[in-house]
C-alpha positions in Angstrom: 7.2 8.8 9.1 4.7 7.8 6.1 6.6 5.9 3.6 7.8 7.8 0.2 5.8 7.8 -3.4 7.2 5.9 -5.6 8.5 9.1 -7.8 10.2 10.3 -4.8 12.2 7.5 -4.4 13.2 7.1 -8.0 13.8 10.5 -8.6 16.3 10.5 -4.8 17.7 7.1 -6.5 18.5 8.9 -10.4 20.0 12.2 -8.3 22.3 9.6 -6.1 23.5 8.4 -9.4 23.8 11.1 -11.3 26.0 12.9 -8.7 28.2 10.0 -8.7 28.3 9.1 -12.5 27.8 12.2 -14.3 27.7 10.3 -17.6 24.5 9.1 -17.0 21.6 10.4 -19.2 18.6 8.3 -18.9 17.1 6.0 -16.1 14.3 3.3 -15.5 12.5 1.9 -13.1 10.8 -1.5 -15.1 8.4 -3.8 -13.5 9.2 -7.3 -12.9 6.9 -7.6 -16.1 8.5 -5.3 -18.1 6.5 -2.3 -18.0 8.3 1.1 -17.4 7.5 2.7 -13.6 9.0 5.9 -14.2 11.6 6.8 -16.5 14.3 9.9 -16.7 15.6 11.3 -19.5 13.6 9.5 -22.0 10.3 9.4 -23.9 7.3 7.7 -23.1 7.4 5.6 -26.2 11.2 5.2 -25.7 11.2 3.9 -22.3 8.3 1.9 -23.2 10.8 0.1 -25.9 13.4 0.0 -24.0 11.6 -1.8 -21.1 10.3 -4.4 -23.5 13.9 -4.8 -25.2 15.9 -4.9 -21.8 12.9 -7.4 -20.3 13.9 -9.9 -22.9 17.8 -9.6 -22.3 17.1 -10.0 -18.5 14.5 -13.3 -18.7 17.0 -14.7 -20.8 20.7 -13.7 -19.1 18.5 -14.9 -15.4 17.6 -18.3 -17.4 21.3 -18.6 -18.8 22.9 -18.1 -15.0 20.5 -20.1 -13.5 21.5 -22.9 -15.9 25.0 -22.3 -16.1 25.9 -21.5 -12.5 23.5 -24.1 -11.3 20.9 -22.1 -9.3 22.8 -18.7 -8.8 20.8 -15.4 -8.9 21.9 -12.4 -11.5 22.9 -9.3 -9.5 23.9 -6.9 -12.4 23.6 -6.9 -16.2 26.7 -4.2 -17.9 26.2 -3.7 -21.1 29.3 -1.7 -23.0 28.7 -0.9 -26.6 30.7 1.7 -29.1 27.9 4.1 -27.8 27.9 4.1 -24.0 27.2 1.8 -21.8 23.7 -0.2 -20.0 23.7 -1.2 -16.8 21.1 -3.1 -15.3 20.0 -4.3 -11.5 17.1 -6.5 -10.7 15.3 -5.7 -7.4 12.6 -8.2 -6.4 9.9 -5.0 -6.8 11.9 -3.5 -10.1 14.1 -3.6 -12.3 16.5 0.0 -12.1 18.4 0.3 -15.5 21.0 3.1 -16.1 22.3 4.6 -19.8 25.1 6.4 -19.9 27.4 8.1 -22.5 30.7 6.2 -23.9 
């Protein structure tokens, strides 16, 4: 069986979620370097600043962990805010980042 595109994989990855938290409005795929892969829900432009915003939160919250839990690896970043709520999970080949609705 030929492996999957990319898109077909995120987009079998947002409906997983989306059946399962139906809060959820937008999702990411982000590179390791901070550029969005595909995004759901948002703009261009928006998941373009959100990518750059969340890449910032992650190199620092992975350099804080590292430091304070001498050597451990981050698994997951949740964000709750007033708003909704950001939750965040590094792969080694992305970073998947889910917004959802207070």
């Amino acid at each position: 069986m030929p492996a999957m595109p990319k898109r077909e994989i995120f987009e079998q990855i947002i409906q997983n979620i989306t059946s399962k938290y139906p809060d959820v409005y937008a999702a990411l795929f982000i590179s390791p370097e901070g550029f969005p892969i595909n995004s759901w829900g948002l703009s261009m432009e928006r998941a373009e600043e959100v990518s750059a915003l969340l890449s910032s939160l992650i190199g620092k919250t992975k350099e804080i962990i590292f430091q304070v839990k001498e050597g451990a690896d981050m698994q997951f970043i949740d964000v709750q805010t007033t708003q909704g709520r950001i939750r965040i999970a590094p792969q080694p080949e992305y970073i998947l980042v889910t917004m959802a609705h207070a």
